[in-house]
C-alpha positions in Angstrom: 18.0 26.2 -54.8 20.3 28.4 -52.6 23.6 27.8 -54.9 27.3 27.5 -53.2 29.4 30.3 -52.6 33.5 30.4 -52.2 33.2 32.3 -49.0 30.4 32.7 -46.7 29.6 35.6 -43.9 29.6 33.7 -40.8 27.7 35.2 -38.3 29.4 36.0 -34.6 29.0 33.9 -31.9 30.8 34.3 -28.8 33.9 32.2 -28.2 33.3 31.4 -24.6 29.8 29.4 -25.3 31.5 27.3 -27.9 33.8 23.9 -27.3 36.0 23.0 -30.3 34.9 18.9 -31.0 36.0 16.6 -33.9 34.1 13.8 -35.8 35.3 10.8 -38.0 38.7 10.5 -35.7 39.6 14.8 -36.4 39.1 14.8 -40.0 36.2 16.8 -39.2 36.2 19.7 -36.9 33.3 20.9 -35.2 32.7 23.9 -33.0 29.2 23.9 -31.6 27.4 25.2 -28.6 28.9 24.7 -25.0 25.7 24.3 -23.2 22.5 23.4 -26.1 22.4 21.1 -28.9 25.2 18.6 -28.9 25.8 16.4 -32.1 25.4 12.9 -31.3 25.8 9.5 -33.1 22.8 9.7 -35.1 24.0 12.4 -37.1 27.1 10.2 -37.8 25.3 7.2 -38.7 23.0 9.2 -40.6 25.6 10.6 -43.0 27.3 7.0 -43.5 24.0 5.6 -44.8 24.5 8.2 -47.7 26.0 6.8 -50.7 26.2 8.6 -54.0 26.4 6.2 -57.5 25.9 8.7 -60.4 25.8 12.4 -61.2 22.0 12.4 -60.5 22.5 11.2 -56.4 25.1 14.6 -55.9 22.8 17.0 -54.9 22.0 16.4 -50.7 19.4 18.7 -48.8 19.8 18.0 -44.8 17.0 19.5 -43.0 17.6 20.5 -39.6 21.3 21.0 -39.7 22.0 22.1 -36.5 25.9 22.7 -36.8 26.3 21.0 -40.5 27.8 17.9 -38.9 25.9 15.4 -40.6 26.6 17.5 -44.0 30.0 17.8 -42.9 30.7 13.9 -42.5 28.9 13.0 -45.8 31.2 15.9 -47.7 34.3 14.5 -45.7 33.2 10.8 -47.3 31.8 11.5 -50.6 34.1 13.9 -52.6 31.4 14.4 -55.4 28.6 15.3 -52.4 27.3 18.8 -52.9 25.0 19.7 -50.0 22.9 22.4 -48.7 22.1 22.5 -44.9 18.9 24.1 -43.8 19.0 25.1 -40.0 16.4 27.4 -38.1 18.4 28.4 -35.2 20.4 31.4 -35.2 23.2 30.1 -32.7 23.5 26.9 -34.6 23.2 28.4 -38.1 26.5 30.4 -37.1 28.2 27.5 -35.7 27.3 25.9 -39.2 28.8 28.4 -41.4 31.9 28.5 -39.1 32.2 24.6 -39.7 32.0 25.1 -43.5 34.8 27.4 -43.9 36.8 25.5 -40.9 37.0 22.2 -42.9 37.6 24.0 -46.3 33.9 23.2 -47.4 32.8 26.2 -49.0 31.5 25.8 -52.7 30.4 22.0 -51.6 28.6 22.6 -48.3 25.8 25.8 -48.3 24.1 26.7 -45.2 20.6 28.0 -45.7 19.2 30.2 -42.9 15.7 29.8 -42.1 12.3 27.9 -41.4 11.0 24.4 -43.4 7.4 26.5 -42.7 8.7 29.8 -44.5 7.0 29.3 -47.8 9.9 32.4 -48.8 12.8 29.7 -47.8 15.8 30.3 -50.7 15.1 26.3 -51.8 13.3 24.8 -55.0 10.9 22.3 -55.0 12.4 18.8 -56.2 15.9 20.3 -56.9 17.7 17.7 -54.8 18.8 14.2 -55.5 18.7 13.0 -52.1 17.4 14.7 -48.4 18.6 13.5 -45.2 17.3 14.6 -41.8 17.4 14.1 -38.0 14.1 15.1 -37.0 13.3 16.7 -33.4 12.3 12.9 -31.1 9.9 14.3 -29.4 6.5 15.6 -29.9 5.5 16.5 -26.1 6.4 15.5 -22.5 9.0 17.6 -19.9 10.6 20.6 -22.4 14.3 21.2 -21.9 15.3 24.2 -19.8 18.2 25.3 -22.1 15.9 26.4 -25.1 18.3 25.5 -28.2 18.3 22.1 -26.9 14.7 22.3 -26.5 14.3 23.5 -30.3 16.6 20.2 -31.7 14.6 18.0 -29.7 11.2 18.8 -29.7 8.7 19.0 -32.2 8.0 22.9 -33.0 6.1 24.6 -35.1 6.5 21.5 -37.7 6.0 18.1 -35.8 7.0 14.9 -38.0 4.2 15.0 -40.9 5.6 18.4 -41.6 9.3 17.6 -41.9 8.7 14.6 -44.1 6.4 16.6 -46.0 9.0 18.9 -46.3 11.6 16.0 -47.3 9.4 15.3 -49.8 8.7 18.5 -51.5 12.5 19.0 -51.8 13.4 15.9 -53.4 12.9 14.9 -56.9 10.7 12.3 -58.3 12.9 8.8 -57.8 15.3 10.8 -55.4 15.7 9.4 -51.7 14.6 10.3 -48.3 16.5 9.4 -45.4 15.4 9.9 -41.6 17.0 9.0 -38.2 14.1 8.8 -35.9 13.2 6.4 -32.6 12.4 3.2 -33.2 9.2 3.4 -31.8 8.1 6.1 -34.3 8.7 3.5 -36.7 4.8 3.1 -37.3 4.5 6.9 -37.6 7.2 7.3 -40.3 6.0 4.7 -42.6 2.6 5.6 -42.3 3.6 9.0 -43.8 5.8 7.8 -46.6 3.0 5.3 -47.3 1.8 5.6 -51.1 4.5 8.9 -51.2 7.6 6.5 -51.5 8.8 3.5 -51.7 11.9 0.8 -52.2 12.4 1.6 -48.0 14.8 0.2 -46.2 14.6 -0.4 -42.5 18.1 -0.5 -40.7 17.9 -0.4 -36.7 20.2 0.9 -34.5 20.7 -1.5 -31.2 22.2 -0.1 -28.2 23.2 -3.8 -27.0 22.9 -7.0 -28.8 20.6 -8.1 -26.0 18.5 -5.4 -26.1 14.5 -5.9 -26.6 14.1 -3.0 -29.3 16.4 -0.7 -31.3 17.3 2.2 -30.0 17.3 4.3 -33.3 16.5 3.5 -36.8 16.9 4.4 -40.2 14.3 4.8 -42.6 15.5 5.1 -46.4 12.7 5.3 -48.7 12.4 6.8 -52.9 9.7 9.8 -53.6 7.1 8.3 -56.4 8.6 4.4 -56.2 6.4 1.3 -55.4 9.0 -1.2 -54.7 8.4 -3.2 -50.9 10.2 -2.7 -48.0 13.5 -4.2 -46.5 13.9 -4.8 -43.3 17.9 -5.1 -42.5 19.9 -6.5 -39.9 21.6 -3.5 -38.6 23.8 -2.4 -36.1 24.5 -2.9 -32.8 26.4 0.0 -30.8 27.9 -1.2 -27.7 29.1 -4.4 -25.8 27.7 -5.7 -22.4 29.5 -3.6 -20.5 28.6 0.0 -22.7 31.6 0.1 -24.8 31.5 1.0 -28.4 31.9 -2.3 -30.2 34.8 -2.5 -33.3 32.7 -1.6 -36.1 30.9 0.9 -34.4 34.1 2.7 -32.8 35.2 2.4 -36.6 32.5 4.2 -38.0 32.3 6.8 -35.6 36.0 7.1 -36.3 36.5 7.0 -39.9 34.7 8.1 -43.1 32.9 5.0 -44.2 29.7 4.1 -45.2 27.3 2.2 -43.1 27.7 -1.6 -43.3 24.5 -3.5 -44.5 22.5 -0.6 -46.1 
């Protein structure tokens, strides 16, 4: 595994393309691009479903970075979290690295430049405790225009088998995997962890409480266990008329781990 530095060479990226954002109410700062990938709450949620209960849960992969901000939020939450960030876009890897050092990250969060396909990729097979990831949504349909948007949202040159196959290779045996995907890729996600791992738990994300199906979900599941799934309440986002409901707005706003999981 790439290992942490106390300084890292942040790459250049120019000042008027960037907008200068906060997560978790400004306890983390987060510069990323004006016009492309935008963090969302999915990367938030993701990183509060982490929790870490011994030595052997420390060590975090996220694949598909983007900007580090779900690494950033878990690292901001969980003191003992030490996490590497894989990201395959240059313009996002550089906003990454200028996150790290910007929130005084660097020796516990390690971007890693480069592709989940490049079987050269600085990372060791089974070396991390737990592996989170926001993969790309879609797999087809009308692409983008701005092309780093494109690239975080579509599926690539790895569609989903290939990033949980990737999940899976990086974690250890017993270690946990932990997607935010649609909801109605649900089928498609635990078809692929099938017989792979197990002890998954099933958390959805509702936009409104009278909506017909989640918006999002969570999929938690351990590498080489047999254990039967759990399906959980979840959350619920927003109230009838699109505001962000108490617990929501106070997950979004502080560092705290997701209720229920």
């Amino acid at each position: 595994m790439a290992s942490a530095v106390a300084s890292i060479d942040v790459p250049d990226f120019p000042e008027e393309r960037i907008s200068h954002d906060y997560l978790l109410g400004g306890s983390v700062t987060l510069k990323q691009p004006v016009d492309g990938y935008r963090a969302a709450v999915d990367a938030v949620l993701l990183a509060a479903s982490v929790s870490i209960h011994s030595r052997r849960d420390e060590k975090i992969l996220d694949v598909g970075a983007a900007v580090g901000s779900a690494g950033l939020c878990v690292a901001r939450r969980l003191e003992a979290a030490k996490i590497t960030g894989v990201e395959l876009q240059d313009d996002l890897y550089a906003l990454f690295c200028r996150n790290v050092m910007e929130n005084d990250f660097a020796g516990r969060v390690m971007p890693v430049h480069g592709d989940i396909n490049d079987p050269d990729l600085p990372l060791v097979a089974e070396s991390f405790d737990q592996v989170i990831s926001n993969p790309p949504y879609y797999a087809g349909g009308t692409r983008p225009s701005n092309e780093s948007r494109a690239k975080a949202h579509q599926e690539g040159t790895a569609d989903l088998r290939g990033w949980i196959n990737f999940c899976l290779k990086m974690v250890r045996q017993k270690g946990r995997v932990t997607l935010v995907h649609r909801a109605d890729h649900l089928d498609r996600i635990i078809g692929l962890l099938h017989g792979r791992a197990g002890d998954m738990t099933v958390y959805p994300i509702w936009s409104k409480a009278n909506a017909d199906a989640p918006l999002r979900v969570i999929v938690s599941a351990r590498k080489g266990v047999a254990s039967p799934l759990a399906m959980r309440r979840g959350i619920v986002l927003h109230d009838a008329d699109g505001a962000y409901l108490l617990q929501t707005d106070n997950l979004l706003r502080q560092p705290l781990a997701l209720p229920g999981f």
